[in-house]
N, C-alpha and C positions, 0 to 999 in steps of 0.2 A: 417054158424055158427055165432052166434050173443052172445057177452060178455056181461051183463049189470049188472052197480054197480053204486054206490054214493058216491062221495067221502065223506073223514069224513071230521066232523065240523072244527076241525082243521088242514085241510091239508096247508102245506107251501111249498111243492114241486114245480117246475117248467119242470116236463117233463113223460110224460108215454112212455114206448115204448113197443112192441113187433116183436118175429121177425117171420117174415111170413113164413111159410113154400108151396112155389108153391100156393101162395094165393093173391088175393086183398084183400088192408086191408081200412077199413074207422075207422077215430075216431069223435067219435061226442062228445061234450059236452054241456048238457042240451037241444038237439036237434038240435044243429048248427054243421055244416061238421070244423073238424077244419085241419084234416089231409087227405090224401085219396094216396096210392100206387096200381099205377094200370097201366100196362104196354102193355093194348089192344091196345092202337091207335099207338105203335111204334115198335113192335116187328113182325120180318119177318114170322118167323116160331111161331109154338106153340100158345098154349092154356091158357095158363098158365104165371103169372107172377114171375119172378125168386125169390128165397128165398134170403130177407132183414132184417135187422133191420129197423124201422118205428119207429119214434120219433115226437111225440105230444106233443108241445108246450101247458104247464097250467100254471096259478100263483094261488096266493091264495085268489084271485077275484073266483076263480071256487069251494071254501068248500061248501062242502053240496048239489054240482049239479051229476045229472045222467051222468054218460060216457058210451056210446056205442062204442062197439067195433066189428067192424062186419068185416070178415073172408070169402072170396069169392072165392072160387075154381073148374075148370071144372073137375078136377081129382079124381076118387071115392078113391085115395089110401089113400088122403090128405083131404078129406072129413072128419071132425070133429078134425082135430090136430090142438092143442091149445098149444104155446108155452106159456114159462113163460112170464108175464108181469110184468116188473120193472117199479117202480114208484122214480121219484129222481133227481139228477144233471145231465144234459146229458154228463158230463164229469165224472160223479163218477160212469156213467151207462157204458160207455167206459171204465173206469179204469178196473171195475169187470170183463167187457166183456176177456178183453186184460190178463187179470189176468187167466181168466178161462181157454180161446180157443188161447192165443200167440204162446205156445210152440209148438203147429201142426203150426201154422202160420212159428213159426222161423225153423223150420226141413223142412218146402218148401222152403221157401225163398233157406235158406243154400242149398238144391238137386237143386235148379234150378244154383245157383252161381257155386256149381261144376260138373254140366252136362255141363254148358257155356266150364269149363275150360277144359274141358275132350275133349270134340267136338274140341277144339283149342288146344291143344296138339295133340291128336290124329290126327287132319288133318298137323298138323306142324310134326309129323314125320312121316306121309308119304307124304309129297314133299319131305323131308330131305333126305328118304331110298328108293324114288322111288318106294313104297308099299305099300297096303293097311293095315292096322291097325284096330283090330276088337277092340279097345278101343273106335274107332269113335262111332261106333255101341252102344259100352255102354255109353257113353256120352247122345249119342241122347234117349235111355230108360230111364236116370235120367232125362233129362232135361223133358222128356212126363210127367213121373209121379210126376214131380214136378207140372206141369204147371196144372194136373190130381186133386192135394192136394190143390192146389192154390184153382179151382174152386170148387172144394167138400168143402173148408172152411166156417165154421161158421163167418169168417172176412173176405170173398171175394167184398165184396161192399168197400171195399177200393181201393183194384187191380182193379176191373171192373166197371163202368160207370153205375151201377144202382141206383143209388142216382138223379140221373138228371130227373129221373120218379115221383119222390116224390115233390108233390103238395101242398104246406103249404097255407093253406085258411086263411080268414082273422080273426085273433085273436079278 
């Protein structure tokens, strides 16, 4: 799938981003690579590159140039999905982001913090009672489907290490 626009005559932004969905993303502007997420040469398993945000460095040396945006995927499911593309501060692109998708963020955070403490109590009273504790049990199903919420998150490239994939080419 391949995006193509122009910026306008007066653009003053310094950032595009979109966020891939199981995709390689390339940004070009005016025909030069300036961005590219693409996680073939490092990933053990799979096909496919994990779902990011991808942030494209512009200034307003770039008004009035063509941006391509091109969308690479081995998987027919994600074959043509086209998330939104914010154009703007990469901090005021965060602020929105964090604004929109935080509160599933902070309801994991919180189920992983009291699956921890569930797992630790429950195992501290049974050394205490000499017993087993089916609280452990449920400790260890919060703390999965926290960890479950973490990776399904639209803000999981913060927790996980897929930003170290992203290749910023020379501006």
């Amino acid at each position: 799938m391949t995006i193509l626009t122009r910026l306008p005559e007066d653009y003053h932004e310094n950032t595009l981003a979109i966020r891939s969905s199981l995709q390689s993303v390339r940004f070009y502007v005016d025909g030069e690579l300036r961005m590219e997420y693409d996680t073939s040469g490092t990933r053990l398993v799979g096909k496919n590159s994990a779902s990011c945000y991808v942030f494209c460095p512009t200034s307003e040396d770039d008004a009035g140039k063509e941006v391509r945006i091109e969308l690479t995927t081995n998987t027919a499911k994600y074959s043509g999905v086209v998330n939104t593309v914010y154009c703007g501060d990469e901090a005021a692109i965060w602020g929105y982001l964090f604004q929109t998708y935080g509160l599933e963020t902070v309801i994991a955070l919180f189920l992983l913090f009291a699956g921890i403490i569930t797992i630790i109590f429950g195992f501290s009273l049974g050394i205490a009672y000499q017993t087993k504790f089916d609280m452990e049990y449920l400790g260890w199903c919060v703390f999965m489907a926290a960890i479950w919420m973490l990776g399904e998150s639209k803000m999981r490239q913060l927790f996980f290490r897929i930003r170290q994939h992203l290749q910023r080419c020379v501006l």
